[in-house]
N, C-alpha and C positions, 0 to 999 in steps of 0.2 A: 888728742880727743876733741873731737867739735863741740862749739860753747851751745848753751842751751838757745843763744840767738839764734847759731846757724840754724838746731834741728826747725827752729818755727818758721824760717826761711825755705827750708825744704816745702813744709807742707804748704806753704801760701802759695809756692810755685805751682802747684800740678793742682785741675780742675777734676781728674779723672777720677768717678767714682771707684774705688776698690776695697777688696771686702775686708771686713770692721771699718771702716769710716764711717762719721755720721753722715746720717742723712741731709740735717737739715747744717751744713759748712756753715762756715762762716764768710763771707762775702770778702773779695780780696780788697775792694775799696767800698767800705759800710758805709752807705748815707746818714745811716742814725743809731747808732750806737743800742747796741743790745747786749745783754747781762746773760751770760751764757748761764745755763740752769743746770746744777751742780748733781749727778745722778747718783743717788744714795742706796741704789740695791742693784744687784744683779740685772734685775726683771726688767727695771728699767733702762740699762746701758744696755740689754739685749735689743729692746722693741726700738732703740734709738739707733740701732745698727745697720748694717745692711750685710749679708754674710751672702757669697756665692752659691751657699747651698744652702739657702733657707727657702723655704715654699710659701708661694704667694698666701696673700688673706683668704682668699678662696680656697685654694686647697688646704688650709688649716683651719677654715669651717667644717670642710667634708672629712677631714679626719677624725675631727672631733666628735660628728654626727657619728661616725661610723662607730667608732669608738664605745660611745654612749651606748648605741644599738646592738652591739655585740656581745653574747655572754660565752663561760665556758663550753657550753651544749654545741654551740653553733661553732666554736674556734676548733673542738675538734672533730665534729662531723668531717668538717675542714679539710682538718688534716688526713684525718682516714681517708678521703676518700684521695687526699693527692697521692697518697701512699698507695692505694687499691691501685691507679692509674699506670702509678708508677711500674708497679710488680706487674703487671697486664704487657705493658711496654717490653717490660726486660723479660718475660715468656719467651714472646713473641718473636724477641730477637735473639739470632743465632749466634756464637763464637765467631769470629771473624778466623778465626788461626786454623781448624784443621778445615778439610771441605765440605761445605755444607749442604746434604741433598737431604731428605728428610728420606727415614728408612721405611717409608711405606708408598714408596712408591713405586707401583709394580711396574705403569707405562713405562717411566724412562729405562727402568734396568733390565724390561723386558727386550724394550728396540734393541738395546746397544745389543745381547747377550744373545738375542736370537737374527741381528742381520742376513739379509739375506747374501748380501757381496762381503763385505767384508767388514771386521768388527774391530772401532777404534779403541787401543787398548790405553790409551791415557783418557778418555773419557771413562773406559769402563771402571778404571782405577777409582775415579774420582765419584762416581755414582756408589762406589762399592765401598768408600770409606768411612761412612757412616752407617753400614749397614745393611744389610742385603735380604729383602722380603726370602721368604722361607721359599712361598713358589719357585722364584728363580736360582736358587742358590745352589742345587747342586751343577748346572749348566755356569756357573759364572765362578765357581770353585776353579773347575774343569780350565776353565777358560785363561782364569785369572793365575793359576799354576806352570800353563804353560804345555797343558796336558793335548789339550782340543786345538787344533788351527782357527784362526778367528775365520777363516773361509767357510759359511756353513754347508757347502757344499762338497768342501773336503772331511765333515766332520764322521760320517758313518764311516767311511770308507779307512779314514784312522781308529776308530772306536773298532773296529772289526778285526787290523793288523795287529795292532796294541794286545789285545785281550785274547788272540792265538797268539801270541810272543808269550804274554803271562803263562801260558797252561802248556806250551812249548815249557817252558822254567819248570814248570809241575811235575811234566812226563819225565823228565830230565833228572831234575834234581832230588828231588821228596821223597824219592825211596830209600837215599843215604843218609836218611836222617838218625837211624841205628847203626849206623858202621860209626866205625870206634873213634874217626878225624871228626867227626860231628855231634856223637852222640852226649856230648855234654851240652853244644848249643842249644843243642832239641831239648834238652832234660831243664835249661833254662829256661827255654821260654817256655816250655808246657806248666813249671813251676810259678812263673809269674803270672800268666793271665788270668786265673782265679782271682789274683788279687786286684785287679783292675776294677773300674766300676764303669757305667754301673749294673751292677751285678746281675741282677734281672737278666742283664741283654744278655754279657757275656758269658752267663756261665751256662747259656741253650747253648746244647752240644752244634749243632749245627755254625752258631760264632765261632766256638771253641778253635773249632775246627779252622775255620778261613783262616781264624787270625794266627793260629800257627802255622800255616802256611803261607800266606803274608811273610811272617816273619823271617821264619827260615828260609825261604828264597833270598830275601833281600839281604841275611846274613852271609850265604854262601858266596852271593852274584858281589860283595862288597867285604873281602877278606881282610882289607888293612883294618876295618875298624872291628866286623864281626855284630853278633848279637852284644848288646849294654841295654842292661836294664836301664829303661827310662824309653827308650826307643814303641815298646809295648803300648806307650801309653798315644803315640804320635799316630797310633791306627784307627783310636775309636773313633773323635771328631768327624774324618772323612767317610768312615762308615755308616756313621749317626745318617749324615748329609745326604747320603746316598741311597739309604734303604728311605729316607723320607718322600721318594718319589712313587711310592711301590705298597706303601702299607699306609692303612686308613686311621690307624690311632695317633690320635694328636701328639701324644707322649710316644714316645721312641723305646722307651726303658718298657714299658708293656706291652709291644706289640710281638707276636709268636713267630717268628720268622721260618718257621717249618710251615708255615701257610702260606710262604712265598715261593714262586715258583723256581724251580731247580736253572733255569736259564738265566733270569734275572740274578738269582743268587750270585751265578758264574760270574756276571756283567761289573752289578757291585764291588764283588771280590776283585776282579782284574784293576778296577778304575781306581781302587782305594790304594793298591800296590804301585800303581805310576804316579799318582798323585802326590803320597807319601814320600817315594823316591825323590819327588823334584823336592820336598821339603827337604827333606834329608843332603840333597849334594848340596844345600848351602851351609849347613851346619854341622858338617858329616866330622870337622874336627873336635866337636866337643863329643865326640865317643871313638875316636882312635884313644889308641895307649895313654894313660895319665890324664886324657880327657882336658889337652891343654885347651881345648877353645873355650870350655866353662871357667878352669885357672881363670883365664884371660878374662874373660867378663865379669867376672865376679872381681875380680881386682879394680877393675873402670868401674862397677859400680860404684865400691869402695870410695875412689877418687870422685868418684862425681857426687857421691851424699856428702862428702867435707866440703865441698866448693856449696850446694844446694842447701844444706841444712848441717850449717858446723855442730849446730846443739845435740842433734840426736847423735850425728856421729861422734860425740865428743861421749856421750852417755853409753854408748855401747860401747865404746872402751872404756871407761872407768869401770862398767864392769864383767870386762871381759869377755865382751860377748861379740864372738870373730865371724865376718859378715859370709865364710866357706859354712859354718854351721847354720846356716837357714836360709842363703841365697844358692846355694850348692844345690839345692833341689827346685829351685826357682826357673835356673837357667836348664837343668837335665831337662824337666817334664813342662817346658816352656807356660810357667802358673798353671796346669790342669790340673795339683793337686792341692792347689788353694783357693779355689773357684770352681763354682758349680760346671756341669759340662754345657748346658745352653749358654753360660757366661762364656767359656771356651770358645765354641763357636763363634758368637758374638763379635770374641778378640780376633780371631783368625779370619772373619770378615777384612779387616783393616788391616793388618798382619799382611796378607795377601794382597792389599792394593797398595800397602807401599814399599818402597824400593828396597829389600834386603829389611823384609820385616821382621821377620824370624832370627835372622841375625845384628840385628844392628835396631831397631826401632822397638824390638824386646828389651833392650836395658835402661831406655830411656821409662817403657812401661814398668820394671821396674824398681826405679827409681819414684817414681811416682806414688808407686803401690807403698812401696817403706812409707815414704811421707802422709797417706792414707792413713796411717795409724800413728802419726807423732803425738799426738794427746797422750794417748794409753803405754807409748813406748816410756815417755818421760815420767808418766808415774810411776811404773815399776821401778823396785829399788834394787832389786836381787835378782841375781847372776840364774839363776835356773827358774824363777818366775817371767822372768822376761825373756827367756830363749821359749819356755813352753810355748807364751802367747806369740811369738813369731812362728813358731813351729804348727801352730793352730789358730789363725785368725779366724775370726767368727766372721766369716763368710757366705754361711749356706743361704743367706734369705737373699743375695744378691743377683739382680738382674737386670737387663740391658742398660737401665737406666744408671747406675753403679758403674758398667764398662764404659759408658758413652763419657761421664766424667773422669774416668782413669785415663782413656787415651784422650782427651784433649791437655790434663794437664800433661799428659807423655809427650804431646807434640808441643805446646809452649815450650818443654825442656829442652828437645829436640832442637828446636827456631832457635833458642839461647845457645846451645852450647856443640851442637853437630861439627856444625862449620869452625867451629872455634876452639879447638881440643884442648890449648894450654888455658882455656877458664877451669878444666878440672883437673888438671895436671902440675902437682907439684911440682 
């Protein structure tokens, strides 16, 4: 250990101010002997100091000014208003993660949707994923489907072949709808569309009508899987969409559609039928026999809420509560009968612009949605109180603003866990 000579040898060595050293040293060879003045408080071994982060005499006048001058009124004006700033800021500013086009913008989704050469279908994607003005949405459905050729100049000339193919199926097929190989199909789907909503629309015999033939075509023309309840409900949306080009009430659900004309009616009806179809060959296995492709997702749910949120999935097992009895109808009627039908739409917006939405970019939505309600999950304590409120979430007052936050947290989970399967995979 060094004697206490050496450590006094260190400091006589080095001239170099560094911080706590005094100010005023002590001279390495003293001409006249001085009585170093022995500091008996704090206050004073501070002010005799010199500290790298101490502020000059100047600015510890102006602090102290300010100081003085300052009271509680004025510190949190202050703050309120850094905060007001603040929240103005973070408005303003959009998600970085899904794409960002703001949904009221008619110019851009009009260029892309109505080009006259030809119609970039990854730009339209991306315009369309936040949302699609009402104006242009039933042409960018169409489009976005895979229904319309982005050519617009090929586009009548397909709407024309399309919609005699449809009523070709009509002539054809609809009148076996009572012979005895069919006549349960028919008796299903005439049973279920009453129960559809929303009610208003569907239960004008004139709906009634299309949408059972809608169906039963598309049950005859598609024998491996057949009519499956749930299918019923994958009609209205496009229908909604469609007749919004054609009738003048803002609301959809009130407008008479026997005042629309018998041609148009035809048009609508054909477009909703090949639109519907292209939805359906992506997901056409969760309604064959046993309806494995729901099985299937509903299990990767499953897998993916233990990896996202161990806690809730921990609480729906402890009480019993198996995620086929309330995600089992999540995945049939792709959320339509947990959200309003303009929410619907909304989601089928995005759905539709990205890649294998319906099938694959619906679980991640969700996923989400569960997490939507973890507050309220975690407090229930009982096994049939906590299945009701999943069986019924209080969703009616929900609108775009509700979907726009569902699907961006669907695609944060998306970005984490797509590409990376064994993050939710036991």
């Amino acid at each position: 250990m060094a004697s206490d000579g050496a450590r006094k040898q260190f400091w006589k060595r080095s001239n170099t101010k560094v911080p706590g050293s005094l100010l005023k040293a002590t001279p390495k060879v003293p001409t006249t002997p001085v009585k170093a003045r022995r500091t008996s408080t704090f206050q004073e071994f501070e002010s005799n100091t010199s500290d790298a982060w101490d502020a000059s005499e100047d600015d510890d006048e102006l602090l102290a000014m300010a100081a003085e001058s300052l009271n509680t009124e004025v510190v949190m004006e202050t703050a309120n208003r850094v905060l007001r700033n603040h929240s103005q800021r973070q408005e303003r500013r959009r998600p970085p993660e899904p794409p960002a086009v703001p949904s009221g913008d008619l110019r851009l989704v009009k260029s892309v949707s109505e080009s006259h050469t030809s119609c970039p279908a990854e730009e339209l994607r991306k315009l369309s994923w936040s949302g699609i003005p009402k104006l242009v949405r039933p042409i960018t459905w169409k489009l976005l489907s895979g229904y319309l050729p982005a050519n617009v100049e090929r586009r009548p000339a397909t709407l024309q072949r399309k919609q005699k193919e449809y009523f070709a199926f009509i002539e054809h097929y609809y009148d076996s709808r009572h012979d005895d190989a069919h006549q349960d199909t028919y008796r299903q789907i005439h049973i279920d569309i009453p129960r559809m909503s929303p009610e208003a629309l569907i239960l004008q015999p004139k709906v009634t009508e299309i949408f059972e033939r809608i169906l039963f075509i598309w049950a005859i023309r598609h024998p491996a899987s057949g009519y499956v309840q749930g299918i019923n409900d994958l009609v209205t949306p496009f229908f909604v969409v469609f007749m919004c080009e054609h009738i003048e009430e803002e609301d959809v659900d009130a407008a008479d559609v026997s005042r629309v004309p018998t041609d148009v009616l035809r048009n609508v009806e054909a477009d909703t039928y090949w639109c519907m179809s292209r939805l359906l060959d992506g997901i056409q296995d969760n309604y064959t026999f046993a309806q494995p492709g729901i099985q299937m997702k509903v299990k990767m749910l499953e897998e993916l809420v233990s990896r996202i949120d161990e806690q809730v999935h921990r609480h729906l097992e402890q009480h019993e509560v198996r995620y086929l009895q309330f995600a089992f109808r999540w995945m049939n009627n792709l959320l339509m009968r947990e959200v309003p039908l303009h929410c619907t739409i909304r989601l089928w917006d995005t759905y539709q612009s990205e890649p294998e939405g319906f099938s694959h970019f619906h679980l991640y939505v969700c996923a989400a949605f569960l997490g939507r309600w973890r507050k309220e999950i975690l407090e229930e304590r009982d096994f049939q109180e906590l299945l009701l409120f999943l069986q019924n979430l209080p969703t009616a007052h929900w609108g775009d603003e509700d979907i726009s936050l569902l699907l961006a947290e669907a695609y944060r989970l998306k970005f984490a866990f797509a590409d990376a399967p064994n993050h939710y995979k036991k």
